[in-house]
PASEBA-1860 file (N, C-alpha, C; in nm, 3 decimals):
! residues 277
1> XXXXXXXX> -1.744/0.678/1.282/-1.842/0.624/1.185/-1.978/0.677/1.221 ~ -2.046/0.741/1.140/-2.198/0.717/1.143/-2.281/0.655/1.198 ~ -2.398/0.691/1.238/-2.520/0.642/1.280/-2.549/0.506/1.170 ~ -2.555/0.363/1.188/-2.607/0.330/0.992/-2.776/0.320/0.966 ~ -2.793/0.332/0.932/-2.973/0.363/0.910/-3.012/0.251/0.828 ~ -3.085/0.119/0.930/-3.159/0.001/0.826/-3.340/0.090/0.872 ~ -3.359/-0.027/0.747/-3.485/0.047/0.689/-3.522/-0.062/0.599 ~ -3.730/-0.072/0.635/-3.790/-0.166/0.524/-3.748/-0.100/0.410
9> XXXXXXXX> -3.733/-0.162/0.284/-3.694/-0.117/0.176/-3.853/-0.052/0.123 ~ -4.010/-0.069/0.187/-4.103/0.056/0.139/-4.109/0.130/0.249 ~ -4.065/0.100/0.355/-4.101/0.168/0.439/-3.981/0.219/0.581 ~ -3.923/0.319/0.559/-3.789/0.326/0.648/-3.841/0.329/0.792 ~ -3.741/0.287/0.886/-3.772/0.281/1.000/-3.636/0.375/1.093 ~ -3.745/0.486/1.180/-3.636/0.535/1.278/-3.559/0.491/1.383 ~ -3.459/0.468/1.397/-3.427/0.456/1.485/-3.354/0.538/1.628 ~ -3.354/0.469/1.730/-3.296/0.546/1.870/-3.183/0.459/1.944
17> XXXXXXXX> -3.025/0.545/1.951/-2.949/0.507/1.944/-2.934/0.536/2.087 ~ -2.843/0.412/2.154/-2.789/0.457/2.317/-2.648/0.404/2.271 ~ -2.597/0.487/2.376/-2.426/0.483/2.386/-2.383/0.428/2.496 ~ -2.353/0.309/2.552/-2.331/0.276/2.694/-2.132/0.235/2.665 ~ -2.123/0.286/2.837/-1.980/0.274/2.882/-1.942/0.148/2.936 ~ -1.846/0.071/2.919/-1.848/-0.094/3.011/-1.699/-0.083/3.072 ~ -1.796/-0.082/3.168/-1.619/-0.114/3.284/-1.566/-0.252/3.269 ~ -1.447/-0.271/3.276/-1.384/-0.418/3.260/-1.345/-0.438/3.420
25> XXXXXXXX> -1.409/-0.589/3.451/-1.420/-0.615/3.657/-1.270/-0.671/3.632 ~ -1.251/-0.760/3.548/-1.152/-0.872/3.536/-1.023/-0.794/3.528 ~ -0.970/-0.723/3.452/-0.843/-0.635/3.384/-0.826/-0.475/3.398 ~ -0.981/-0.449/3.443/-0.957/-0.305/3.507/-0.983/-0.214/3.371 ~ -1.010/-0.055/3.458/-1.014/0.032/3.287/-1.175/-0.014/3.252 ~ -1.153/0.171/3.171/-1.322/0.179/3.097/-1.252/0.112/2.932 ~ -1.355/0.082/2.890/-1.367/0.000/2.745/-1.463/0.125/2.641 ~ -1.347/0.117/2.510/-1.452/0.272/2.383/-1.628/0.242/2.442
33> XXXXXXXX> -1.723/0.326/2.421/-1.831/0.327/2.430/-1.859/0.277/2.336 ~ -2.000/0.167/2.332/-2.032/0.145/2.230/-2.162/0.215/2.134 ~ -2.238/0.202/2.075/-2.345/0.241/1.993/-2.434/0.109/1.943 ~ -2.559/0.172/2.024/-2.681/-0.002/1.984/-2.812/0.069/1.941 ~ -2.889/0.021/1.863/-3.008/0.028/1.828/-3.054/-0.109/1.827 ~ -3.229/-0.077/1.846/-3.320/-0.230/1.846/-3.459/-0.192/1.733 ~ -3.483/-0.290/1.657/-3.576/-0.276/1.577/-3.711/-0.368/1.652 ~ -3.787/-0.350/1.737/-3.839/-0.431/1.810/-3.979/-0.517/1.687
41> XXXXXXXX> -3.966/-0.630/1.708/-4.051/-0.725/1.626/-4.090/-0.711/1.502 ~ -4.002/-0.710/1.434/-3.997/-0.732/1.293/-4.047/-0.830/1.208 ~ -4.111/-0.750/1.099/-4.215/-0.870/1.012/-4.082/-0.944/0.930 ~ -4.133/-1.067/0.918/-4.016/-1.122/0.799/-4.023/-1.069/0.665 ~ -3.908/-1.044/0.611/-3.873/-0.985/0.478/-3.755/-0.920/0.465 ~ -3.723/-0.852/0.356/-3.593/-0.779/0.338/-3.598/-0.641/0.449 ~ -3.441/-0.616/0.424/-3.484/-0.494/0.489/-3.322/-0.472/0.458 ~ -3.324/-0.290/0.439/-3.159/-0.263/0.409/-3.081/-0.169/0.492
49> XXXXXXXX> -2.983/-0.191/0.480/-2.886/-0.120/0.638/-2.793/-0.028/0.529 ~ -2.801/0.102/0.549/-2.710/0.190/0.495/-2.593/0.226/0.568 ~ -2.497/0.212/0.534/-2.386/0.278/0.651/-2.301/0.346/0.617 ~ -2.213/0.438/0.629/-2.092/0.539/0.576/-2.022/0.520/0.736 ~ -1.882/0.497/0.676/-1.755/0.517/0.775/-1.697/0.634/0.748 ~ -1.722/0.762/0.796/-1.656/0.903/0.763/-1.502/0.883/0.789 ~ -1.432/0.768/0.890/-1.337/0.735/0.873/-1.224/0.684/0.741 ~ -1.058/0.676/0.754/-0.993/0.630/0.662/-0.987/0.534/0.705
57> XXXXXXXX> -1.010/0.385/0.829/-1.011/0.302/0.886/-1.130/0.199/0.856 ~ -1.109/0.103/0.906/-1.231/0.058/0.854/-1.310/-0.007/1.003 ~ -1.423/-0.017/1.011/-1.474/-0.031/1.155/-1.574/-0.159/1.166 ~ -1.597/-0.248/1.262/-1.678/-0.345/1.242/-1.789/-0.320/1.324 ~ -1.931/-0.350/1.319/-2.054/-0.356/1.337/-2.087/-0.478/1.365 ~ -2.206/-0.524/1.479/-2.246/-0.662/1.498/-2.382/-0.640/1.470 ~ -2.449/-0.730/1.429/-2.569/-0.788/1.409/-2.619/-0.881/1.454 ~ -2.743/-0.857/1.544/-2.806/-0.950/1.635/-2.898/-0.974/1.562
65> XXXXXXXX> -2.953/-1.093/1.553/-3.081/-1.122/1.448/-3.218/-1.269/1.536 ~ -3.275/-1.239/1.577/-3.356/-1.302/1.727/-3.483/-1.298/1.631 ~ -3.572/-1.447/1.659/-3.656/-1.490/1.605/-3.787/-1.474/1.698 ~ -3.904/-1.531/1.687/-3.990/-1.526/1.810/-3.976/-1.627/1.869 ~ -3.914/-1.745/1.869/-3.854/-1.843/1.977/-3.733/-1.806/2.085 ~ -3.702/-1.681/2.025/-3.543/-1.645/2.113/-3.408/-1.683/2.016 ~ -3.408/-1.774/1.936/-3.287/-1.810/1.883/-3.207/-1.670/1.831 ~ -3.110/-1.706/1.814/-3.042/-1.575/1.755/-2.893/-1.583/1.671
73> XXXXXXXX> -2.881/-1.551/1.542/-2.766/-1.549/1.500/-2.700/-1.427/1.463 ~ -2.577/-1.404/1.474/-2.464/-1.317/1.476/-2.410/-1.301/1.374 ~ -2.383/-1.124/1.344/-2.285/-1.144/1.219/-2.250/-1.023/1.240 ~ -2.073/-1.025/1.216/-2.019/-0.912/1.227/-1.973/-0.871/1.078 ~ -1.949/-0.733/1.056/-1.980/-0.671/0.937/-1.855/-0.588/0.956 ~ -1.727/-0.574/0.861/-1.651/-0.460/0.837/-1.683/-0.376/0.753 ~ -1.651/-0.246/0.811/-1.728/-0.117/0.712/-1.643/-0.056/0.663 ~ -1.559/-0.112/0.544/-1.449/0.000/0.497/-1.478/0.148/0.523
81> XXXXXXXX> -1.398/0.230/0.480/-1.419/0.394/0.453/-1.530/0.433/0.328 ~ -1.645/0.532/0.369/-1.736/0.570/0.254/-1.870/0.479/0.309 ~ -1.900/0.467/0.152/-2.103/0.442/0.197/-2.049/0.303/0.171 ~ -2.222/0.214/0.179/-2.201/0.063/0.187/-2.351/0.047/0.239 ~ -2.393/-0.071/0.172/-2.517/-0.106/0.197/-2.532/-0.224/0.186 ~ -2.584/-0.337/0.284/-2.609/-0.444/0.293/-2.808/-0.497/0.317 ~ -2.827/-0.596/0.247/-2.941/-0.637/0.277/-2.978/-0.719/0.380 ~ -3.048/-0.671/0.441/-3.102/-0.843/0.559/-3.191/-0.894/0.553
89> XXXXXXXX> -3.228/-1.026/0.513/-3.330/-1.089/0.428/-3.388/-1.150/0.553 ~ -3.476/-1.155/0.672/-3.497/-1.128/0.764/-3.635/-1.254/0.813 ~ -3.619/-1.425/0.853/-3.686/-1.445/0.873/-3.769/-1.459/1.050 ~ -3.847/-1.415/1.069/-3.887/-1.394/1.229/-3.926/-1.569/1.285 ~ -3.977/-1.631/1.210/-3.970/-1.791/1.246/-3.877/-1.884/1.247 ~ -3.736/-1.863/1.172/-3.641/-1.924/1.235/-3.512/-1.889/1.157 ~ -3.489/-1.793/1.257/-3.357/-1.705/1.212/-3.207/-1.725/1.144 ~ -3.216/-1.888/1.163/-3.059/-1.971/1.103/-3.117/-1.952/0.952
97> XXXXXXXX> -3.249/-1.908/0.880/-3.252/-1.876/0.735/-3.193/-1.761/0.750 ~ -3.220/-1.664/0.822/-3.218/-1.497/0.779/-3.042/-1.523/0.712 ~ -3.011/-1.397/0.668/-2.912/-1.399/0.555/-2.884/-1.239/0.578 ~ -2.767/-1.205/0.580/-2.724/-1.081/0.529/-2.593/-1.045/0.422 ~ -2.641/-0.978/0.348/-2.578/-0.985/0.239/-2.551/-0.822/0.214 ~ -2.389/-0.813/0.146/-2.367/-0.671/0.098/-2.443/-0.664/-0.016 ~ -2.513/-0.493/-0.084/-2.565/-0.493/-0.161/-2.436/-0.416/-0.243 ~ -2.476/-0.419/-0.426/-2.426/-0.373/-0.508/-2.450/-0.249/-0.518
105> XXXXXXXX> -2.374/-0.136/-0.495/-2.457/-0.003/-0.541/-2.329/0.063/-0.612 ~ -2.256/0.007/-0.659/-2.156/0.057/-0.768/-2.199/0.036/-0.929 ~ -2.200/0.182/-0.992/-2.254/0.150/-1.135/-2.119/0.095/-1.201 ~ -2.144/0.032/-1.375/-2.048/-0.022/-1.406/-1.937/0.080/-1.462 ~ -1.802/0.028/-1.443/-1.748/0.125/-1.482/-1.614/0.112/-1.642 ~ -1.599/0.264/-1.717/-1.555/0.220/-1.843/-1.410/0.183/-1.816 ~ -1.361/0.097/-1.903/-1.224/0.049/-1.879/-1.154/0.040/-1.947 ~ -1.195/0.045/-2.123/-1.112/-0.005/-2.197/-1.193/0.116/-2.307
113> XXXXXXXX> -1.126/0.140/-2.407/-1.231/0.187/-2.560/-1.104/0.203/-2.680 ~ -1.179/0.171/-2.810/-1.102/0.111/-2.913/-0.953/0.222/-2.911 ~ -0.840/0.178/-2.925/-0.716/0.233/-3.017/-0.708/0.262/-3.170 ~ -0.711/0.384/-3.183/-0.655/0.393/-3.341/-0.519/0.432/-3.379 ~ -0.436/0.382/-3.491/-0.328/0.434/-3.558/-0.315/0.429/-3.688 ~ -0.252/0.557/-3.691/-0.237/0.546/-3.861/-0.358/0.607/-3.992 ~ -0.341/0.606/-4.096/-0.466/0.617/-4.125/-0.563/0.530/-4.208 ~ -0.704/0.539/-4.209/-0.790/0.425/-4.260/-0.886/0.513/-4.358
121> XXXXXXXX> -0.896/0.394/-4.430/-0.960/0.411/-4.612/-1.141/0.357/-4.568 ~ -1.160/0.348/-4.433/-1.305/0.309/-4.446/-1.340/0.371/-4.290 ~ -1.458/0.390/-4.281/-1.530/0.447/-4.127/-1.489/0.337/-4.050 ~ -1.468/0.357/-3.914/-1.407/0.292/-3.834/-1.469/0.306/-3.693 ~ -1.534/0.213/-3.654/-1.617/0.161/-3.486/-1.512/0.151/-3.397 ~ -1.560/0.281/-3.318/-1.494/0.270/-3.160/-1.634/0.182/-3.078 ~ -1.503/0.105/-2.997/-1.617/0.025/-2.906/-1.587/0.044/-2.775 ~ -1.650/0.062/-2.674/-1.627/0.123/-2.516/-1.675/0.001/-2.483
129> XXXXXXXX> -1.558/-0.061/-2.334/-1.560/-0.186/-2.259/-1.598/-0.141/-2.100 ~ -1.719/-0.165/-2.068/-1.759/-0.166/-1.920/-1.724/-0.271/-1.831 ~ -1.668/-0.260/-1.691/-1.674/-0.378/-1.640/-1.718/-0.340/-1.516 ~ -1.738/-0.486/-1.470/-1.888/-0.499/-1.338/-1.900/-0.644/-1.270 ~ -1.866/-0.688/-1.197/-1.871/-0.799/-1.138/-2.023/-0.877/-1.202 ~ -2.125/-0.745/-1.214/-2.251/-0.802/-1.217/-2.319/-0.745/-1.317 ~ -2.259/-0.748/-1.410/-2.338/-0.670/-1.558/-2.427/-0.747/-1.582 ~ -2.548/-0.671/-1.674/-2.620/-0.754/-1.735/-2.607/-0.855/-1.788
137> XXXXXXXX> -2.697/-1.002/-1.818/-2.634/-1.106/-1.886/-2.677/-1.031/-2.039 ~ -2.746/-0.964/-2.071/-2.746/-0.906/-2.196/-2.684/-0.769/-2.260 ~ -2.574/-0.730/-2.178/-2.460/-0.668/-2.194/-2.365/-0.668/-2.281 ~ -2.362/-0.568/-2.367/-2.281/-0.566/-2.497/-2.190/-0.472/-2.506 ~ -2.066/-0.448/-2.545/-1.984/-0.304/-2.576/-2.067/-0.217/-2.675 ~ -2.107/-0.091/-2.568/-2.170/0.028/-2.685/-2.020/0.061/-2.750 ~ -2.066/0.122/-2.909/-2.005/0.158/-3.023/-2.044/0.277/-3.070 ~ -1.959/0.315/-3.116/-2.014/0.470/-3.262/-1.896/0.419/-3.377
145> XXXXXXXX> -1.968/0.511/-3.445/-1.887/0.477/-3.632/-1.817/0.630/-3.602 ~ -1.692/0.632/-3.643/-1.629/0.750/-3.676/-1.588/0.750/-3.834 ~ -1.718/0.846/-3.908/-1.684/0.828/-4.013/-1.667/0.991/-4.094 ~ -1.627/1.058/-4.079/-1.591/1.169/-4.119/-1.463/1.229/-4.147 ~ -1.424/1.252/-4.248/-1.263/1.220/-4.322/-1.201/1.331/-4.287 ~ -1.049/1.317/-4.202/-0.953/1.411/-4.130/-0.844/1.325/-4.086 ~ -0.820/1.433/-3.979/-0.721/1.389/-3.920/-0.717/1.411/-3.785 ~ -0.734/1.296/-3.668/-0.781/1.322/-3.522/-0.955/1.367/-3.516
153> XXXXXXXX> -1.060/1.238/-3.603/-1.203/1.226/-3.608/-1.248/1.181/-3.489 ~ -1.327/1.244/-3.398/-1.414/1.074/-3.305/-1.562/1.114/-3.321 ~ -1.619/1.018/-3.228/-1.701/1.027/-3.211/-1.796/0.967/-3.045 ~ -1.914/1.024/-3.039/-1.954/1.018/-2.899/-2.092/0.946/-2.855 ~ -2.098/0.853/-2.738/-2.203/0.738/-2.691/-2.231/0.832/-2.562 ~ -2.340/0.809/-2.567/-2.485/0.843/-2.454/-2.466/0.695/-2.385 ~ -2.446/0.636/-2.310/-2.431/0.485/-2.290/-2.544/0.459/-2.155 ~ -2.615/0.383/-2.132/-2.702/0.289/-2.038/-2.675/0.180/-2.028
161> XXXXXXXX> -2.532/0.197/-1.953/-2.509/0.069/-1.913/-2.522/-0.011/-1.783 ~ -2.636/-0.067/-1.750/-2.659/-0.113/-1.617/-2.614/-0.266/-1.541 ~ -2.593/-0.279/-1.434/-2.591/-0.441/-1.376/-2.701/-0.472/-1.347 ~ -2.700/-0.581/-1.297/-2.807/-0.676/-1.255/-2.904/-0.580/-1.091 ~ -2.780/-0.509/-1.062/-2.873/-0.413/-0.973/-2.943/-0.355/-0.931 ~ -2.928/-0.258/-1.078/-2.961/-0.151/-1.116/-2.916/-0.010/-1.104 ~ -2.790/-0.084/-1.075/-2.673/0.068/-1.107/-2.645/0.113/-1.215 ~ -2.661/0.214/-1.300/-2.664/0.222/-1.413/-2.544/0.376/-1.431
169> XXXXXXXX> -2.441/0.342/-1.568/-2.367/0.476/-1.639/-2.376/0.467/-1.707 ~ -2.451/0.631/-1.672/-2.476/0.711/-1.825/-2.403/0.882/-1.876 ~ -2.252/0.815/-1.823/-2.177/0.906/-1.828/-2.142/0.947/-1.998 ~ -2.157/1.043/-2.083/-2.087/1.057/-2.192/-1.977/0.976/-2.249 ~ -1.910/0.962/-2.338/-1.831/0.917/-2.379/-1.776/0.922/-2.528 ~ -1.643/1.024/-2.485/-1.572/1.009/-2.669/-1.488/0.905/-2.725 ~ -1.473/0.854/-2.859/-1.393/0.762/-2.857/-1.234/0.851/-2.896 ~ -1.147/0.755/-2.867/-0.996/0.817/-2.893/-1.014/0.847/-3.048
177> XXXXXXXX> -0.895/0.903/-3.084/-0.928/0.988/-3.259/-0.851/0.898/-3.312 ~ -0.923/0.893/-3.453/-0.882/0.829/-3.588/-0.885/0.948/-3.707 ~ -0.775/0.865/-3.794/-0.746/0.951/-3.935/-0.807/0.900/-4.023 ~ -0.920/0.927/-4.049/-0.972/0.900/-4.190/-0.988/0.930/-4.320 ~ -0.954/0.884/-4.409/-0.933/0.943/-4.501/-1.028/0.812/-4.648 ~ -1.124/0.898/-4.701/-1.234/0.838/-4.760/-1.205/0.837/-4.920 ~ -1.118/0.925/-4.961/-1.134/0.991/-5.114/-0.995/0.941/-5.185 ~ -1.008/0.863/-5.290/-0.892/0.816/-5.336/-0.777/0.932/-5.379
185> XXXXXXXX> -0.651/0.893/-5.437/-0.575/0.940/-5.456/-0.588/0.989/-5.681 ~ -0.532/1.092/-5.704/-0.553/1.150/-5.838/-0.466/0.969/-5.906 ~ -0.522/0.952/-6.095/-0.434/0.849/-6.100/-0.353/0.908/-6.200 ~ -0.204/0.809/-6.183/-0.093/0.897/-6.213/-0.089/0.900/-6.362 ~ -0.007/0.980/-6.418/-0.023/0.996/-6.557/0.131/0.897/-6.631 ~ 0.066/0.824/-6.740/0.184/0.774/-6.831/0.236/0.842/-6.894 ~ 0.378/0.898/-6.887/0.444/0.958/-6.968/0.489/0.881/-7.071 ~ 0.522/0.767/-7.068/0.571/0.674/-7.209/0.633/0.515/-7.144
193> XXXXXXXX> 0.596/0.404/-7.241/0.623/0.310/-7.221/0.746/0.234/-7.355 ~ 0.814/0.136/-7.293/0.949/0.069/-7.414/0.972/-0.019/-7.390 ~ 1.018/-0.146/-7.472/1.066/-0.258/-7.396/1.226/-0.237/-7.416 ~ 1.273/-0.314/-7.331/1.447/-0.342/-7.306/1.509/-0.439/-7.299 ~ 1.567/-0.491/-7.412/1.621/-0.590/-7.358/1.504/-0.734/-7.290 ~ 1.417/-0.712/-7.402/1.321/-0.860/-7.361/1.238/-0.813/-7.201 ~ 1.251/-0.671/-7.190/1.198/-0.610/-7.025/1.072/-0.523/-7.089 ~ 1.009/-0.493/-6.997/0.909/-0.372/-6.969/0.924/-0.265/-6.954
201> XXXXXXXX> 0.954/-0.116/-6.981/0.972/-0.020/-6.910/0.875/0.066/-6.921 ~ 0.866/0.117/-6.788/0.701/0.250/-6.819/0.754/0.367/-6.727 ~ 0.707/0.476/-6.731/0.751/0.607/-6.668/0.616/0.663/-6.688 ~ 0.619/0.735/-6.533/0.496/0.848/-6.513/0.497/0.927/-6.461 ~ 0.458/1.054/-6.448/0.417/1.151/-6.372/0.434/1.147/-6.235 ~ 0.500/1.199/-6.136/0.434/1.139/-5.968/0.294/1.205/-5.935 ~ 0.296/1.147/-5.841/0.135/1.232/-5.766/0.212/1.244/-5.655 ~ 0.135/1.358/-5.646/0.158/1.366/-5.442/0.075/1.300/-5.345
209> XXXXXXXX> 0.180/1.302/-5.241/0.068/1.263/-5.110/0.080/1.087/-5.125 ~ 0.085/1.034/-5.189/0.094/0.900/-5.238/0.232/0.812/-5.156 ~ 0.220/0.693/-5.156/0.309/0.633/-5.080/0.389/0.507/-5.171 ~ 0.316/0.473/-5.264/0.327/0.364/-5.414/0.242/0.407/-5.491 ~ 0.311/0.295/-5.541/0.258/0.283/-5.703/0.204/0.158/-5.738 ~ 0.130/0.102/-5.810/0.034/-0.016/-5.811/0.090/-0.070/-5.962 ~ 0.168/-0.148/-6.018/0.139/-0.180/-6.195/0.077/-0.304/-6.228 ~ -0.016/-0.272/-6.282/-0.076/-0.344/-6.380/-0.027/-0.420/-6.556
217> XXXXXXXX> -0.018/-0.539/-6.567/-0.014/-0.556/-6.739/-0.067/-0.719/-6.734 ~ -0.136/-0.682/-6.870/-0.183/-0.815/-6.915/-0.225/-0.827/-7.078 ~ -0.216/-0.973/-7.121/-0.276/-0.934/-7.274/-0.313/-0.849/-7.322 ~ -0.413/-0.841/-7.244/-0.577/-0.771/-7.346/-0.525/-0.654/-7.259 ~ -0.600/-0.540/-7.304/-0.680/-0.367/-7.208/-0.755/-0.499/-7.089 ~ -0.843/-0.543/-7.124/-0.977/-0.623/-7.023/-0.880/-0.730/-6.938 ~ -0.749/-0.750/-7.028/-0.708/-0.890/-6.882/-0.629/-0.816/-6.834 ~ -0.617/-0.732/-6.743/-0.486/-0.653/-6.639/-0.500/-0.735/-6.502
225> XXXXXXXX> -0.368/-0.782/-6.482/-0.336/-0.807/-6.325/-0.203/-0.777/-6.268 ~ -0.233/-0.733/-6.149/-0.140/-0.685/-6.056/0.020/-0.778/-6.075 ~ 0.113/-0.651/-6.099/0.249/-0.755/-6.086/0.384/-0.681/-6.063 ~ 0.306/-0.604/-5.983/0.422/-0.563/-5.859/0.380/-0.411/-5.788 ~ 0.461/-0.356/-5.702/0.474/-0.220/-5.644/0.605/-0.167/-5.655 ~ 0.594/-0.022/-5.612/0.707/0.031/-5.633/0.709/0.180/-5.626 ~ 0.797/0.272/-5.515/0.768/0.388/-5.492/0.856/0.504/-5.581 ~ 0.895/0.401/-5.705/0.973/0.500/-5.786/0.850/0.530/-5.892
233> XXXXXXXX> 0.904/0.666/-5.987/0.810/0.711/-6.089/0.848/0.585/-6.250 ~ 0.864/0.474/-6.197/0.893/0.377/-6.359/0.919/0.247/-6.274 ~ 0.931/0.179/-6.371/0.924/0.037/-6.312/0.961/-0.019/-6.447 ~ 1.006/-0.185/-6.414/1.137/-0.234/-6.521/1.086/-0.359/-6.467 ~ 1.037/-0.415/-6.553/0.986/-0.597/-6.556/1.115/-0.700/-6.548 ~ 1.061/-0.832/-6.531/1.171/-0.919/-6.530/1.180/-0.946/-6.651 ~ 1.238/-1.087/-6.732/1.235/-1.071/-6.873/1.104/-1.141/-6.885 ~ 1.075/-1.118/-7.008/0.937/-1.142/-7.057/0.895/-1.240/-7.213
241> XXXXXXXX> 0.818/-1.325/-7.218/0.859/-1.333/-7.351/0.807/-1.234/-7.465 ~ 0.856/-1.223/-7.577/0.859/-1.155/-7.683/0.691/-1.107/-7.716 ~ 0.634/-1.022/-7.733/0.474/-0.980/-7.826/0.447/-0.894/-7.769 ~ 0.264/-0.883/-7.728/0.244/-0.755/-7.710/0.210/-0.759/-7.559 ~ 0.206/-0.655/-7.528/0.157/-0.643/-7.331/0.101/-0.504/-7.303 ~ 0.057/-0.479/-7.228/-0.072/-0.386/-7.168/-0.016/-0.364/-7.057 ~ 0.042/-0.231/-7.072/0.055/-0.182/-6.875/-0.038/-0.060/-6.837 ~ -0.052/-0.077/-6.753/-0.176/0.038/-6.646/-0.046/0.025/-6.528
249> XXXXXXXX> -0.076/0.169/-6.416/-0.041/0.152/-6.292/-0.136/0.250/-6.220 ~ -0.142/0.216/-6.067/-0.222/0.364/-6.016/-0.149/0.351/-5.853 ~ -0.208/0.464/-5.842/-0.139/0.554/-5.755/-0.209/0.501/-5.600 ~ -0.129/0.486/-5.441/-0.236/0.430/-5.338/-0.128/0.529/-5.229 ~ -0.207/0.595/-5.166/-0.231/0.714/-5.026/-0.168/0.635/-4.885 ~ -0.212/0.731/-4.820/-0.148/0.700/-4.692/-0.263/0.579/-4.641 ~ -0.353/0.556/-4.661/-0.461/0.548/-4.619/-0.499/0.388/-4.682 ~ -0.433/0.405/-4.839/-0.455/0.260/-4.868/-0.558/0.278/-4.979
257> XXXXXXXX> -0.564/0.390/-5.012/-0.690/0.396/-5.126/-0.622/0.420/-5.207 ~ -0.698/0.348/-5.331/-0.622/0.333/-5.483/-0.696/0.425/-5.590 ~ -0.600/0.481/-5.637/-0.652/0.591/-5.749/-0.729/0.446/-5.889 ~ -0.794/0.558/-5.943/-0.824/0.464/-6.067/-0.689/0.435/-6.159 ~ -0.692/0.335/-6.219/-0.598/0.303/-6.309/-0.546/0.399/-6.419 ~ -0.408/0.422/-6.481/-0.393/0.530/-6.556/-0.482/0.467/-6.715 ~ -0.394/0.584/-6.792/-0.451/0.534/-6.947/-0.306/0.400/-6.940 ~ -0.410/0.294/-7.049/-0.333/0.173/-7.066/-0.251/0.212/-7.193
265> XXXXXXXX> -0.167/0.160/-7.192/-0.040/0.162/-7.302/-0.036/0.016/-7.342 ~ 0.034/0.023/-7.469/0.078/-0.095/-7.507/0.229/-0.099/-7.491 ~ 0.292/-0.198/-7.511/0.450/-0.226/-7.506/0.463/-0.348/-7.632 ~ 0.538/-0.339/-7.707/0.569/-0.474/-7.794/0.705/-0.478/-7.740 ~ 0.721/-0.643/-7.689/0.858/-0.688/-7.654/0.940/-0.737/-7.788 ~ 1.051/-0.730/-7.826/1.114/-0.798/-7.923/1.214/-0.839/-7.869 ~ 1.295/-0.933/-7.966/1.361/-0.990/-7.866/1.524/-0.929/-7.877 ~ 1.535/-0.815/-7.917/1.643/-0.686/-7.906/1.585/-0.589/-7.859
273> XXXXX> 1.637/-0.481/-7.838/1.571/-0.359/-7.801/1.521/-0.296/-7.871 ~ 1.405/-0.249/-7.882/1.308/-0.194/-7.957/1.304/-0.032/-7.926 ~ 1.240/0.045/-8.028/1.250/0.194/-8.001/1.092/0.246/-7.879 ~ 1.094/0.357/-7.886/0.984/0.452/-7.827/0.838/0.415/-7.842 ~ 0.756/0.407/-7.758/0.632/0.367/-7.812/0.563/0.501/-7.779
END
């Protein structure tokens, strides 16, 4: 392990390291050498201890902490593998306050960002999830709109996302791809409508690319409502009663977007089968 280097946080302090050997009287045999530094009379205040274990092991460190009465409290410190920084909040009048504490120096990191499948009829927000023991309390998931119509769209965040630290990532970030698709589908054409047998029948054109079919009928042209689907080119009502009726149908994509309605037809039901309209 490293030298660890504490230091006023304005003002670093050098230090001078001795290495002493300790014979054991009791059990015999030299004991590892150890490694000591002294910060001699220290003002009260913070002060921060940097340390790196170049080791895969992890190693412990003691801390002597002595007031100007003599008192003194102890604290031993494990130093995983890598860097690590702890604060020592450092009072010289009576040392059972002083405090040492690990500091945060990990920025937050991304963990999660939106899933897309399939495809969508409107722009669609990827949202990127940071996590952090100590995020800001005003910490929100950054977003982008992916709104540009294809297939495998994203889009990309500049992100500042910091903790309470002041560790901050501002690593790039794309979101996973979406299929968008913005532009309705052509609407299908009526080839001819009949009634049957007290039924509805209508036939049209297909469209491509399309996944259904939408039909419309009502009184009027102005009263049309939805009354059923169906991925064939015609469609066949339940029975109906006898007069006149209004069918429209239109055409809806992978995506869910609906063509405009075709030209409306009329149908007269009778209550035999009626000819060609």
């Amino acid at each position: 392990m490293t030298a660890p280097l504490p230091a006023v946080l304005s003002n670093p302090v050098t230090l001078t390291w001795d290495e002493e050997y300790l014979e054991d009287d009791v059990e015999g045999g030299a004991k590892p050498s150890i490694l000591s530094a002294y910060v001699p009379k220290p003002a009260t205040g913070k002060y921060r201890l940097a340390l790196n274990n170049a080791d895969t092991s992890p190693h412990n460190i003691v801390i002597y902490l002595y007031d100007r009465e003599g008192r003194v409290k102890k604290q031993e410190i494990a130093v995983e593998s890598g860097d690590s920084m702890y604060e020592i909040d450092f009072d010289k009048t009576n040392v059972l306050d002083s405090a040492i504490e690990p500091v945060d120096t990990e920025a937050p990191t991304l963990s999660t960002k939106t899933n897309f499948s399939g495809w969508y009829n409107t722009t669609q927000t990827a949202y990127f999830t940071y996590t952090d023991a100590n995020l800001r309390d005003d910490y929100s998931d950054p977003s982008c709109v992916i709104g540009t119509e294809g297939k495998n769209q994203t889009c990309t965040i500049y992100p500042n996302v910091c903790d309470k630290a002041g560790n901050c990532n501002t690593t790039p970030q794309t979101s996973n791809p979406a299929n968008i698709d913005l532009t309705p589908p052509k609407a299908p054409k009526m080839v001819w409508t009949s009634d049957y047998w007290q039924k509805m029948l209508a036939v049209w054109s297909p469209v491509r690319g399309i996944t259904k079919y939408i039909v419309y009928v009502g009184p009027k042209i102005s009263e049309l409502s939805k009354v059923g689907e169906t991925k064939e080119e015609y469609w066949i009502s339940s029975l109906v009663k006898p007069g006149k009726y209004y069918v429209a149908h239109a055409s809806v994509d992978r995506a869910g977007n609906e063509s405009p309605k075709s030209k409306v037809m009329m149908v007269n039901v009778m209550k035999r089968w009626g000819g060609w309209r």
